[in-house]
Backbone as numpy.savetxt, mean C-alpha at the origin, in Angstrom:
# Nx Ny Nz CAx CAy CAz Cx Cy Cz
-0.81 -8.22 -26.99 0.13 -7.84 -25.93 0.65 -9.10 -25.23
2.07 -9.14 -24.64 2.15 -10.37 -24.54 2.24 -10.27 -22.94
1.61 -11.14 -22.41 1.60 -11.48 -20.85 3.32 -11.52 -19.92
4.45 -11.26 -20.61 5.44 -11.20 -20.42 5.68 -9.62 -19.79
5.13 -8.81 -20.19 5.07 -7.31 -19.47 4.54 -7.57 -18.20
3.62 -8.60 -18.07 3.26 -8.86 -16.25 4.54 -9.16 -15.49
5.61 -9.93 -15.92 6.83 -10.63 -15.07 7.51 -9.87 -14.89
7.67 -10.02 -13.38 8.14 -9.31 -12.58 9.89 -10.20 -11.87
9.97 -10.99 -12.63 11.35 -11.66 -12.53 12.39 -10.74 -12.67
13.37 -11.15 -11.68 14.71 -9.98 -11.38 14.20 -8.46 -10.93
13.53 -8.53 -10.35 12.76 -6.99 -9.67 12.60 -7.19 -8.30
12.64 -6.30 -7.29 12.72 -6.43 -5.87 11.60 -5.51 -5.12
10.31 -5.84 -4.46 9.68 -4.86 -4.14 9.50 -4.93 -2.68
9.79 -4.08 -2.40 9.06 -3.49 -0.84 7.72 -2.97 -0.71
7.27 -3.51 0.59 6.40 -3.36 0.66 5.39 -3.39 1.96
5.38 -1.91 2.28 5.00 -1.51 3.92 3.89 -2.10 4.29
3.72 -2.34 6.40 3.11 -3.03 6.53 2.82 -4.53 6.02
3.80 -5.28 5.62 3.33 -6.61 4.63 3.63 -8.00 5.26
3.47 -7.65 7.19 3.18 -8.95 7.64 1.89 -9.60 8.08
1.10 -8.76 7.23 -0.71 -9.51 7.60 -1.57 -8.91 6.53
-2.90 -8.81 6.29 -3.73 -8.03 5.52 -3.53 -7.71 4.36
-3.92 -6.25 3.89 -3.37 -6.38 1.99 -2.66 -6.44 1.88
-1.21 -5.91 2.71 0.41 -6.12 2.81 0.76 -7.42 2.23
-0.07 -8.03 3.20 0.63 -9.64 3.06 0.08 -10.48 1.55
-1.20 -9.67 1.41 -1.72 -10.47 0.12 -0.86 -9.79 -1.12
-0.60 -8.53 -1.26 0.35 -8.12 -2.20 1.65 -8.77 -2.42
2.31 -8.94 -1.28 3.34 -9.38 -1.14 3.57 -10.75 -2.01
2.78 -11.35 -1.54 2.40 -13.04 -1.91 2.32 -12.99 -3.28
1.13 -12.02 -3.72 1.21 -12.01 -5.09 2.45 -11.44 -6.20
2.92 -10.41 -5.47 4.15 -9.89 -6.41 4.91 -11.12 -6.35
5.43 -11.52 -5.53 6.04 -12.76 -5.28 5.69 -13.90 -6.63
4.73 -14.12 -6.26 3.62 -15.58 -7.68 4.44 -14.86 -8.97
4.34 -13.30 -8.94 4.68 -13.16 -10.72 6.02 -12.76 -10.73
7.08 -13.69 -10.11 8.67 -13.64 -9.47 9.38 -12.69 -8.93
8.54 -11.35 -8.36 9.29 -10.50 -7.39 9.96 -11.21 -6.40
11.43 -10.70 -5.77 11.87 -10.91 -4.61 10.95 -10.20 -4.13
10.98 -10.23 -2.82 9.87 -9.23 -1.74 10.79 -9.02 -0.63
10.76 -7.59 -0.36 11.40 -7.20 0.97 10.42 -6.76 2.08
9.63 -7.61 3.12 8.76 -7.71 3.61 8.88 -6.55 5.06
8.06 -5.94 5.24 8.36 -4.99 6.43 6.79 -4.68 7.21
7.38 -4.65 8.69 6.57 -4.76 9.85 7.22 -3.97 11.15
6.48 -3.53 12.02 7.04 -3.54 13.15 7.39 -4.26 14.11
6.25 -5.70 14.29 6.34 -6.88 15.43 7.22 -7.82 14.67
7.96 -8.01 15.09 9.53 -8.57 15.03 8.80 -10.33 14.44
8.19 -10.40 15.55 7.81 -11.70 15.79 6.64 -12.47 14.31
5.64 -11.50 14.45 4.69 -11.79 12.90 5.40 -11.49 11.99
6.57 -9.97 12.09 7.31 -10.61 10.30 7.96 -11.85 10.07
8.63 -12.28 11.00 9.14 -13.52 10.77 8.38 -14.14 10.43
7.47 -14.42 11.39 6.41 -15.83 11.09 5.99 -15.59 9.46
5.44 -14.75 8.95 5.28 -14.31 7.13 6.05 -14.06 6.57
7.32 -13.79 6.85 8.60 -14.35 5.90 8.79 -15.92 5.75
8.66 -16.79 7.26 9.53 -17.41 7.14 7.96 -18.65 5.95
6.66 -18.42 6.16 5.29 -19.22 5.67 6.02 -18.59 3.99
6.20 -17.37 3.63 6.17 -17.49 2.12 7.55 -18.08 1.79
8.70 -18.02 2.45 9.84 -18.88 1.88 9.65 -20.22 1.82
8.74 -20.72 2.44 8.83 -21.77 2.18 7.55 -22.47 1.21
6.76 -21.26 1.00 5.79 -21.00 -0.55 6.99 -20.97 -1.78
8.26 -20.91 -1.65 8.56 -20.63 -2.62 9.27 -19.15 -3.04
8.57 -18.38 -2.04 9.00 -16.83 -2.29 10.62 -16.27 -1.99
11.32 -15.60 -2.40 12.50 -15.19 -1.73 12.28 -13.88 -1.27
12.75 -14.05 0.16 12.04 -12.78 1.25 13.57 -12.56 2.10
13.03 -10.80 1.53 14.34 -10.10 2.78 13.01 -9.74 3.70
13.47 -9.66 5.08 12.83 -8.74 6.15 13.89 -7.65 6.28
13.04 -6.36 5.87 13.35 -5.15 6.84 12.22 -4.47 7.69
12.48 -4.60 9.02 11.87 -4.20 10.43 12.00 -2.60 10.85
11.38 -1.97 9.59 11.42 -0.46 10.60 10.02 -0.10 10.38
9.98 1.14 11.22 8.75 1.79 12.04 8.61 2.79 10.55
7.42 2.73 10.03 7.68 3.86 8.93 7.15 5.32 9.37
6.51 5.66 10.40 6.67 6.78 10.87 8.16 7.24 11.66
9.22 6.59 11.69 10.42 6.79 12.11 11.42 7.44 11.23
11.45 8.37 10.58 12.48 9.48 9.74 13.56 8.27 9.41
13.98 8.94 10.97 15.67 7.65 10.86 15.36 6.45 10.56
14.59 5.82 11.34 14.08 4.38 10.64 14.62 4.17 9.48
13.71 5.01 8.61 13.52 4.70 7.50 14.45 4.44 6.41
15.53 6.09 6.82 16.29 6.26 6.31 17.43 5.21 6.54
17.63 4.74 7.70 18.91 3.86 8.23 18.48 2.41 7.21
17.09 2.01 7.07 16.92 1.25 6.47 17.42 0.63 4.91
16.70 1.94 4.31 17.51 1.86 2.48 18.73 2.01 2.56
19.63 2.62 3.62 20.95 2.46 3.73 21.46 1.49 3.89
20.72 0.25 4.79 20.94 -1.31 5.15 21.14 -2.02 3.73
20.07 -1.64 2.96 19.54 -2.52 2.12 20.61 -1.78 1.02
20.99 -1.18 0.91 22.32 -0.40 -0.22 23.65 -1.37 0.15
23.80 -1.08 1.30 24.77 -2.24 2.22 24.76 -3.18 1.07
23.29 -4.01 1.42 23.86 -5.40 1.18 22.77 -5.88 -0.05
23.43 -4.65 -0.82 23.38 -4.83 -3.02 21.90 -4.73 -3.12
20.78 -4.73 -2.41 19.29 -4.68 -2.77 18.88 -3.55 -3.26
18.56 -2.97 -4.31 17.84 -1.94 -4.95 16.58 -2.31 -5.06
15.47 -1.55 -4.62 13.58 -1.56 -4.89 14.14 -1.27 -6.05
12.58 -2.11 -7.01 12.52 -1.35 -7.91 11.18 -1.38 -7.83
10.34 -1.75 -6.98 8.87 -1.48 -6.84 8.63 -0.87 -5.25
7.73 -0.32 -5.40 7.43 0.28 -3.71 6.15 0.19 -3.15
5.27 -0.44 -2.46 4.00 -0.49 -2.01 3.76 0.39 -0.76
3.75 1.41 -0.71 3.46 2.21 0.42 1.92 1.47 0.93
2.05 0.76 2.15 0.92 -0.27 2.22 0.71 0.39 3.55
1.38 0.16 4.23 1.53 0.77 5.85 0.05 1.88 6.41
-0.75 1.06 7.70 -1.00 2.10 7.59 -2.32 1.95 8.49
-2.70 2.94 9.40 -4.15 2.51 10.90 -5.12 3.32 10.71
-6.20 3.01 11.42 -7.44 3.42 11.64 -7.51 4.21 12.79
-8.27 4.91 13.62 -8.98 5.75 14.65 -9.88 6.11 14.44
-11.25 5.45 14.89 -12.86 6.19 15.00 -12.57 6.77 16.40
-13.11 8.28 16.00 -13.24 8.98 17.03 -14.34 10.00 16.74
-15.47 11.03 17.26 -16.30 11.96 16.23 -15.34 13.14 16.82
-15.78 14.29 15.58 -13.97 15.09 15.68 -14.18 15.50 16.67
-15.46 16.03 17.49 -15.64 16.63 18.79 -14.27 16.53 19.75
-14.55 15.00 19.81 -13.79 14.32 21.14 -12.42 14.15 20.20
-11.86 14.34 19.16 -10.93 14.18 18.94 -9.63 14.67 19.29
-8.63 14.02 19.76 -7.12 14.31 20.48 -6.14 14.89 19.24
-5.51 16.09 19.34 -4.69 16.33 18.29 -3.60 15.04 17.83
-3.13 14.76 19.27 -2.08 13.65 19.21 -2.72 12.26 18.28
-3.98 11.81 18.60 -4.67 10.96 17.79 -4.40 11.22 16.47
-4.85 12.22 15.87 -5.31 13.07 14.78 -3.70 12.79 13.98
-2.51 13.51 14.72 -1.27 13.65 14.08 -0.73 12.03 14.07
-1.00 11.28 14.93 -0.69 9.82 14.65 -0.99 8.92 13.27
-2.84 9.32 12.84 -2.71 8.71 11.37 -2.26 9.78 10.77
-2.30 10.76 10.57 -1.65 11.19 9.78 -0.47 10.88 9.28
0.63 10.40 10.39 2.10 10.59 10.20 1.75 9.06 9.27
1.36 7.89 9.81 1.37 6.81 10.02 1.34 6.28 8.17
-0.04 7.43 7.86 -1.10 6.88 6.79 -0.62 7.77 5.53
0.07 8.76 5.56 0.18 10.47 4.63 1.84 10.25 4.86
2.05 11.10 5.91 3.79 11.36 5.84 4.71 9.93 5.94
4.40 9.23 6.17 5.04 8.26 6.45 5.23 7.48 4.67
4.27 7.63 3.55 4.12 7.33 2.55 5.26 8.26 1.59
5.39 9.80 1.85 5.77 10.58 1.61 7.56 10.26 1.60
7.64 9.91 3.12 9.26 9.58 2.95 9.73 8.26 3.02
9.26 7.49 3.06 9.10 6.07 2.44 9.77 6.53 1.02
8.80 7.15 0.22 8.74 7.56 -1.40 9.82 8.00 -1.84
9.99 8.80 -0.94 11.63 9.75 -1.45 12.66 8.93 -1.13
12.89 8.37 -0.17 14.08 7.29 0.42 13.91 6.82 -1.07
13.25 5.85 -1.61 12.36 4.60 -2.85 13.49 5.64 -3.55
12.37 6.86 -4.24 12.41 7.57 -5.49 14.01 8.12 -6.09
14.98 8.34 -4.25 16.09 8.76 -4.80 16.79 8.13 -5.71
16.40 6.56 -5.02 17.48 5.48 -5.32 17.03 4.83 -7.18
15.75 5.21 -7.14 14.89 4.95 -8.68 15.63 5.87 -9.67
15.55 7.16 -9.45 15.84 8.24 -9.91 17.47 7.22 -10.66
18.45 7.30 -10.33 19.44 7.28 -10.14 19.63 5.99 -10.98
18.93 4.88 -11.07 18.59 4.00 -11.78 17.96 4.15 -12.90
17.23 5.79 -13.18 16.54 5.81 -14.27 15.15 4.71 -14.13
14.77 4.14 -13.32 13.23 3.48 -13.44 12.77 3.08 -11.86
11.35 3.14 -12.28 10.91 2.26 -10.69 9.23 2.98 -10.39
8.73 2.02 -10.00 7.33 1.90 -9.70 6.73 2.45 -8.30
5.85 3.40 -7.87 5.49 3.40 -6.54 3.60 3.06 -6.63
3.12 2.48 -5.64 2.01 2.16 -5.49 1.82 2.52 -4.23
0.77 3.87 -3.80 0.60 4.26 -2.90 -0.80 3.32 -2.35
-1.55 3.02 -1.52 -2.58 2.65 -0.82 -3.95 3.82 -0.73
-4.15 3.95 -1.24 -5.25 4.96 -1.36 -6.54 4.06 -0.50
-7.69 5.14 -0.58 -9.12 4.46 -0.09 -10.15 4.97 -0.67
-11.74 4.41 -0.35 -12.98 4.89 -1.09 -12.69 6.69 -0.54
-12.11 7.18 1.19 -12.12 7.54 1.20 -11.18 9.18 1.00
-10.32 8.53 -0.14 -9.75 9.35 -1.03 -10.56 10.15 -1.53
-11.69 9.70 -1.96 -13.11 10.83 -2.33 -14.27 10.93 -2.24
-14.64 10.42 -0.80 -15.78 10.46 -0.49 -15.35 10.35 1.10
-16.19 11.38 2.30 -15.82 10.98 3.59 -17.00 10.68 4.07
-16.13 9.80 5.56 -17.32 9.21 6.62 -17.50 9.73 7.99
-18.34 9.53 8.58 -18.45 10.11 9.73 -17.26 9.62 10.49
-16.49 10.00 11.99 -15.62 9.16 12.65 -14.85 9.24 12.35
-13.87 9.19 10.56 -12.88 8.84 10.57 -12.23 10.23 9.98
-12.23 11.33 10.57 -11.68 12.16 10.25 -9.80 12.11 9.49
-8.72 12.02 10.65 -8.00 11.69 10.37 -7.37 10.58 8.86
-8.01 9.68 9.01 -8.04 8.48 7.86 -8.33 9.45 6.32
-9.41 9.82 6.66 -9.95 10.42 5.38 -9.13 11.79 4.94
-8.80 12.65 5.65 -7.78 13.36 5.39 -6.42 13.13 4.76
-6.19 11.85 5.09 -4.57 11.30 5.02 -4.96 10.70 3.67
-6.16 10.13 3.34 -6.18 9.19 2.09 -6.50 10.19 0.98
-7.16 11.09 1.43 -7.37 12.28 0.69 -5.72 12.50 -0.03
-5.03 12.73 1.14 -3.28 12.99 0.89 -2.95 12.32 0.07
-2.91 11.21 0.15 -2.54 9.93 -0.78 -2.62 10.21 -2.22
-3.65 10.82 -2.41 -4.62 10.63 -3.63 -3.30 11.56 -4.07
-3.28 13.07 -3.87 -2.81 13.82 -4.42 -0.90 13.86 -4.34
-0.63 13.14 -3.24 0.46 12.40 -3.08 1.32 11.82 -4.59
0.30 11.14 -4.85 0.41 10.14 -5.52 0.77 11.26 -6.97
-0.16 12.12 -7.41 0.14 12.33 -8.50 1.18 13.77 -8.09
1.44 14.38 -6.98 2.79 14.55 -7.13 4.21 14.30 -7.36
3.82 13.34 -7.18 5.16 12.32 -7.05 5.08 11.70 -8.72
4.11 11.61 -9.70 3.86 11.48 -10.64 4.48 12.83 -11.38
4.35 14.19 -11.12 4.84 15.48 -11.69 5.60 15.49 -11.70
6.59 14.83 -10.61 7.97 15.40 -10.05 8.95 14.55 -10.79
8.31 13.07 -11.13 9.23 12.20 -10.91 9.02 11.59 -12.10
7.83 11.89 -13.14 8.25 11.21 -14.57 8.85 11.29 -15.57
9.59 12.43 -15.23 11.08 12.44 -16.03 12.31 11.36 -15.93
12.11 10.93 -14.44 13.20 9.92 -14.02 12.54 8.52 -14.86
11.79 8.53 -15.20 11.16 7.48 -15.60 10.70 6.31 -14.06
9.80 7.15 -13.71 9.39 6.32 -11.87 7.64 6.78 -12.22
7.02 5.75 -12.30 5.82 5.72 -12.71 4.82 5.17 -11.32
4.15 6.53 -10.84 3.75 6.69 -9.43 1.62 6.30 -9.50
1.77 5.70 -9.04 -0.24 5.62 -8.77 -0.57 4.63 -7.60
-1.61 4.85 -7.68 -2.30 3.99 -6.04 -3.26 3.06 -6.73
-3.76 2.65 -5.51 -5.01 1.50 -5.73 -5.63 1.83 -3.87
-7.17 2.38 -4.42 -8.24 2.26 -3.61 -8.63 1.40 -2.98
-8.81 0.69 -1.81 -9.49 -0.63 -1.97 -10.98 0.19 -1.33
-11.84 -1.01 -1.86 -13.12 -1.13 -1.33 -13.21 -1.68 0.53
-14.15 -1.97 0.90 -14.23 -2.49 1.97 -13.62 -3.73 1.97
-12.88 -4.11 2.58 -12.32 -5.30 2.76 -11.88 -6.49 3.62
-12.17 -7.64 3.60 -12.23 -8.53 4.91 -11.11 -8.35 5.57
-10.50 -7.24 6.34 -9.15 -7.66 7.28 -9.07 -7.39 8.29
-8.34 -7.88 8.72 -8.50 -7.48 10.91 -8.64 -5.98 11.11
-8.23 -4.75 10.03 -8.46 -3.72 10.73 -10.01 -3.56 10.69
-10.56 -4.35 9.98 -11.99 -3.94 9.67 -12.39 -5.31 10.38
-12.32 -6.08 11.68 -13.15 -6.86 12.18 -14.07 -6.23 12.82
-13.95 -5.37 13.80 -15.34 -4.52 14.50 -16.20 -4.52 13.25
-15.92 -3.83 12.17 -17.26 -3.58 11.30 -17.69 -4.73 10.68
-16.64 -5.61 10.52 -17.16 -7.01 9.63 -18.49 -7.87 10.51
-18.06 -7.23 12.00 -19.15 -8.34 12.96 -20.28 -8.14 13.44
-19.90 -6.06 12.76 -21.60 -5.48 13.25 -22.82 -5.78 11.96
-23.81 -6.09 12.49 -24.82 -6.61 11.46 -25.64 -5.50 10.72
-25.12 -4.20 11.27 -25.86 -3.27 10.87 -25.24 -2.80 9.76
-23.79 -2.60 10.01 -22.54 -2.17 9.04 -22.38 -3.22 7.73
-22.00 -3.99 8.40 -22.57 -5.52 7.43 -23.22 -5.11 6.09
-24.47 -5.34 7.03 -25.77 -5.02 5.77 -25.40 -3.46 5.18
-24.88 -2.46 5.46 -24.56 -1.18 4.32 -23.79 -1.54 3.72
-22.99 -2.47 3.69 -21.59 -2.21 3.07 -22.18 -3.17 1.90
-22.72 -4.39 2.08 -23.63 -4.74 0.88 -24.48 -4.39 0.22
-25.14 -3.70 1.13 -26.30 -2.68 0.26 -25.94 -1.40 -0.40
-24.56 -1.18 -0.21 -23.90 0.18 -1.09 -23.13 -0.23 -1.79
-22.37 -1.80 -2.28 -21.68 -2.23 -2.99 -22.26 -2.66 -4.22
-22.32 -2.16 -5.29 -23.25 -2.99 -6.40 -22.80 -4.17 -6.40
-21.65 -4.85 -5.86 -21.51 -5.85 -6.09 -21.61 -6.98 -4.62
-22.50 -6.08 -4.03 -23.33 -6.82 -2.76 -22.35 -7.91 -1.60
-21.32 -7.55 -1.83 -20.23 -8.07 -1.18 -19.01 -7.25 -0.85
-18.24 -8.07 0.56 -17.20 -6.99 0.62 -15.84 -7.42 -0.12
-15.17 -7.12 0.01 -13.63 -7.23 -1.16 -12.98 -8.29 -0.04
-11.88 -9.33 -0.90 -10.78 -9.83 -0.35 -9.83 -9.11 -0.66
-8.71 -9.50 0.23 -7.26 -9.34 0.12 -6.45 -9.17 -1.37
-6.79 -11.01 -1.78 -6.22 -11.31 -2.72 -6.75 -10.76 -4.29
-7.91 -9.78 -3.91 -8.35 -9.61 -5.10 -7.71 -7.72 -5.67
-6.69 -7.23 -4.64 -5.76 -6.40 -5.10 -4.92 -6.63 -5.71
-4.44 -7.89 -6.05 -3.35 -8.43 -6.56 -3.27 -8.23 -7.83
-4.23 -8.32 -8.75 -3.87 -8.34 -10.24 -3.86 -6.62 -10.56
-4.24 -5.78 -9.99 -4.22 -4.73 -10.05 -2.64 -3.92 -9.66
-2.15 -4.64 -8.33 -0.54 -4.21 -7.68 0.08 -5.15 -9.05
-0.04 -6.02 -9.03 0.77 -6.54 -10.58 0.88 -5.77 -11.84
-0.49 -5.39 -12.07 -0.36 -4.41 -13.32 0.47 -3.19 -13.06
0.35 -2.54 -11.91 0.88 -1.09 -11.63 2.48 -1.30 -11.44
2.92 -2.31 -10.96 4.23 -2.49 -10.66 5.02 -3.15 -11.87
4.33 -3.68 -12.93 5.04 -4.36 -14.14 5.12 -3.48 -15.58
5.41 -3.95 -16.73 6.22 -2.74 -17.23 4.79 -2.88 -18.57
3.62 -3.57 -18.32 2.57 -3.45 -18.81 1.75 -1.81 -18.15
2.26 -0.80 -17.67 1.62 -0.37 -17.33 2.93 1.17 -16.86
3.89 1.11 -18.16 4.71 2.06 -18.28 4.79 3.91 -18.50
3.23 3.83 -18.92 2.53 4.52 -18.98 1.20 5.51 -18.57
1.53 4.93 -17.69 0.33 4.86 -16.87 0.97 5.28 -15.60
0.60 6.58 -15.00 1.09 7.55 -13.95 0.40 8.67 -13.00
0.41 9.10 -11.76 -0.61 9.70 -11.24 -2.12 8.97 -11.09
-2.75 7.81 -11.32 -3.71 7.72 -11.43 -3.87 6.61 -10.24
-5.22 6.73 -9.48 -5.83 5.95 -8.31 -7.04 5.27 -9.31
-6.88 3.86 -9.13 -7.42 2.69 -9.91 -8.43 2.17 -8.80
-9.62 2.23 -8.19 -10.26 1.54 -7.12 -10.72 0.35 -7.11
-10.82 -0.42 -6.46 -10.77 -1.85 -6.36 -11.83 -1.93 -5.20
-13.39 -1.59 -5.62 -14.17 -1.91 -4.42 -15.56 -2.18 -4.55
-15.95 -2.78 -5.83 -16.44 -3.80 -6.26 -18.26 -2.52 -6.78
-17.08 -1.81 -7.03 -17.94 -0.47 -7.86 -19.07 0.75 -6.47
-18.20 0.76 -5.69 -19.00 1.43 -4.77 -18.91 2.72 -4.65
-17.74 3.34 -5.64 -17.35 4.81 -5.25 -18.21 5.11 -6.38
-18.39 4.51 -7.37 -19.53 4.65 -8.77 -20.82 5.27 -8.54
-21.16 5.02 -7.79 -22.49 4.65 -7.24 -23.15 5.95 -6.52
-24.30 6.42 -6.52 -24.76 6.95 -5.08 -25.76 6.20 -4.44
């Protein structure tokens, strides 16, 4: 097989949430195997600052700045980007928060926030993506899935519900849409070093489970989603549809 199905030269991917964390490590990497990257955030201020660090890595970076729980947002957005000649042809539905709460004390408004944030917000992200794929006849979506796509934790009600979504998200959008030739799947991550996970990275108790339930006794980086968003988004992997690939150093394996 020739390593030429990895290159991603003359292809344009978006990719939610992608001014910090796995966002930003995806980004970087689609980028390395010659994606343009259309980088998106809400704080005006950090997308710049990670647009302006990978352009001058080398990367060629559009910023688009919308809220992906924002309908219109969203929509006004791919309309921007139609404007001015950019077609996705990859999509990283990356976007996306946490809330520990135990459901007791849980606020509906909480509750409907990841949801929209983590589930619906992926959903029409997808379709905005999928119309414009469709219509092109090709195009890639990579939803963000988690361990707790199939397995839940105490606290994170919301999260786990929404990733749950994801999961099956994902291979709807796989039913619907592989006729257009738009080849839809996620990637799980394992536990992973990023600011949404600093509280747990610093508790020593959490710490020690997350190694002691990882066969691979460590927690995940960033950059180690990358060869995986490469495979799913390149045309090595044309075939390959509906399916959540986990990346968490064999912990969903396991009991």
């Amino acid at each position: 097989m020739s390593l030429t199905l990895f290159d991603l030269s003359g292809k344009t991917a978006l990719i939610t949430g992608s001014s910090r964390g796995l966002g930003r490590a995806m980004a970087e990497g689609l980028a390395q195997a010659g994606a343009r990257i259309v980088l998106n955030g809400h704080n005006a201020e950090r997308l710049q600052s990670a647009a302006e660090e990978m352009a001058r890595a080398g990367a060629e970076v559009i910023v688009a700045r919308f809220d992906v729980a924002d309908e219109a947002a969203v929509v006004a957005a791919f309309e921007a980007l139609d404007a001015d000649g950019v077609a996705v042809d990859i999509l990283v539905n990356n976007a996306g928060i946490q809330f520990r709460r135990p459901m007791l004390d849980l606020e509906t408004a909480d509750w409907q926030r990841v949801i929209d944030i983590n589930l619906t917000a992926s959903f029409v992200v997808g379709r905005e993506a999928a119309k414009r794929m469709a219509a092109r006849g090709r195009g890639k979506i990579i939803n963000i899935a988690s361990l707790t796509s199939e397995l839940a934790r105490a606290t994170v009600a919301p999260y786990t519900v929404a990733k749950g979504g994801i999961k099956m998200l994902t291979k709807a959008m796989a039913a619907e849409w592989g006729e257009k030739n738009i080849q839809a799947n996620a990637i799980g991550p394992g536990y992973m070093v990023t600011d949404m996970n600093e509280a747990l990275l610093s508790n020593p108790d959490f710490d020690a489970w997350v190694k002691g339930r990882t066969p691979m006794r460590r927690w995940g980086l960033p950059e180690e989603l990358v060869g995986t968003a490469i495979y799913l988004a390149s045309d090595a992997s044309n075939y390959v549809s509906g399916q959540v690939i986990y990346v968490d150093g064999g912990m969903v394996s396991v009991l």
